[in-house]
N, C-alpha and C positions, 0 to 999 in steps of 0.2 A: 365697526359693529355691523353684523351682518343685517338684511330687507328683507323685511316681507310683505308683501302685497295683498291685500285683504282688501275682503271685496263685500259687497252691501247684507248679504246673508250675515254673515259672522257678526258685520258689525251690528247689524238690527238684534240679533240674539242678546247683544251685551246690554244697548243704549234702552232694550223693552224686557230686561230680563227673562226672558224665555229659556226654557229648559236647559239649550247649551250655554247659556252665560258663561260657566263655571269653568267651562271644555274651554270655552273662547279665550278666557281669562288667560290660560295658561299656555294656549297657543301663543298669544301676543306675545307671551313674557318679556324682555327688557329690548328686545330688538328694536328696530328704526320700521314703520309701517309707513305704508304708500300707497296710496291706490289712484286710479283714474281720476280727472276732476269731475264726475258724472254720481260722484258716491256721494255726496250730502243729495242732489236730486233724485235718488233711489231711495233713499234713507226717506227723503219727505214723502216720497209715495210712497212708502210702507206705509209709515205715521197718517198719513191720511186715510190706507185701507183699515188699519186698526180706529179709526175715531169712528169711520162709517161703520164699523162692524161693530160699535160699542164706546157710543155718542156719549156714556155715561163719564166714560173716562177720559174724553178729551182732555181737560189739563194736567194731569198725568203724564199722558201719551206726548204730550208737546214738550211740556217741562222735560221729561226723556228726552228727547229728541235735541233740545237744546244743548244736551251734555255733549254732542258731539267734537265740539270745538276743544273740551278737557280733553280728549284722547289722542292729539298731538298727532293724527296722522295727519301725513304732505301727500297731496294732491298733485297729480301732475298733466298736463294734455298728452295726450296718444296720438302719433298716427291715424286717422279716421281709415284710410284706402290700406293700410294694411290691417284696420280692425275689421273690414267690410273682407275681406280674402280671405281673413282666421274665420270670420263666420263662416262662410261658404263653405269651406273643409270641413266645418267642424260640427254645424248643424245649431253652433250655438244663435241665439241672440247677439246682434252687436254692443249690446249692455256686455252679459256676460265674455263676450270674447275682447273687450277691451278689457279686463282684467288677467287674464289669459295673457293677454298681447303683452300686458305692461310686467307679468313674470318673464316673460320669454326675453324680453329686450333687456331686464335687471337682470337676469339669471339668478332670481329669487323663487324663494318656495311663497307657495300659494296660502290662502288660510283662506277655505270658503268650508258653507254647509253644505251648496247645492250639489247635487247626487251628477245632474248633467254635467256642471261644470268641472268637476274631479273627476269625472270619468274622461274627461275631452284635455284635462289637465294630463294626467295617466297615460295617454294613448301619446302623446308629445312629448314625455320624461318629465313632465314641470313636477318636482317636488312639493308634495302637499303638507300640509301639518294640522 
């Protein structure tokens, strides 16, 4: 079954149903997902910018947040010294380019929303979705 790498964008749109859920949904579709082990610690700083930005809905936003472990993505470590090198070239974050890093070394396509990151995907061949 072929991998795909998805990275904290995509998955926050599904786990806080935001606008692309829908988009996300279909991305995934039955493939095997992976991403960095850094993506539940992205995923909780999201959940934590959204409870600050709207304290009403803290148990909501948590209980979301909880569903991460249903979506069966495997986590993996990266290389940090070749995440810190993708960064340099690429301008990204080493958040962002440790997801980068972990398509390039699977030879998987990508599934993110961020605009930087597809663009820095793009410019490398990494196959987006």
């Amino acid at each position: 079954m072929p991998v795909k790498v998805v990275d904290a964008s995509a998955v926050a749109a599904l786990l806080f149903v935001e606008a692309e859920a829908d988009l996300v949904v279909g991305l995934f579709g039955d493939d095997d997902l992976v991403a960095p082990s850094l993506l539940g610690f992205e995923l909780a700083n999201i959940c934590l910018k959204k409870i600050r930005a709207h304290p009403a809905d803290r148990d909501r936003l948590v209980n979301a947040f909880t569903t991460l472990d249903d979506l069966a993505i495997r986590t993996t470590e990266i290389a940090q010294h070749r995440v810190l090198d993708l960064a340099q070239r690429t301008g990204l974050s080493a958040y962002d380019a440790s997801y980068l890093s972990l398509a390039l070394d699977l030879d998987a396509a990508l599934i993110t929303l961020d605009k930087r990151l597809a663009a820095a995907a793009r410019k490398l061949a990494v196959p987006l979705r």
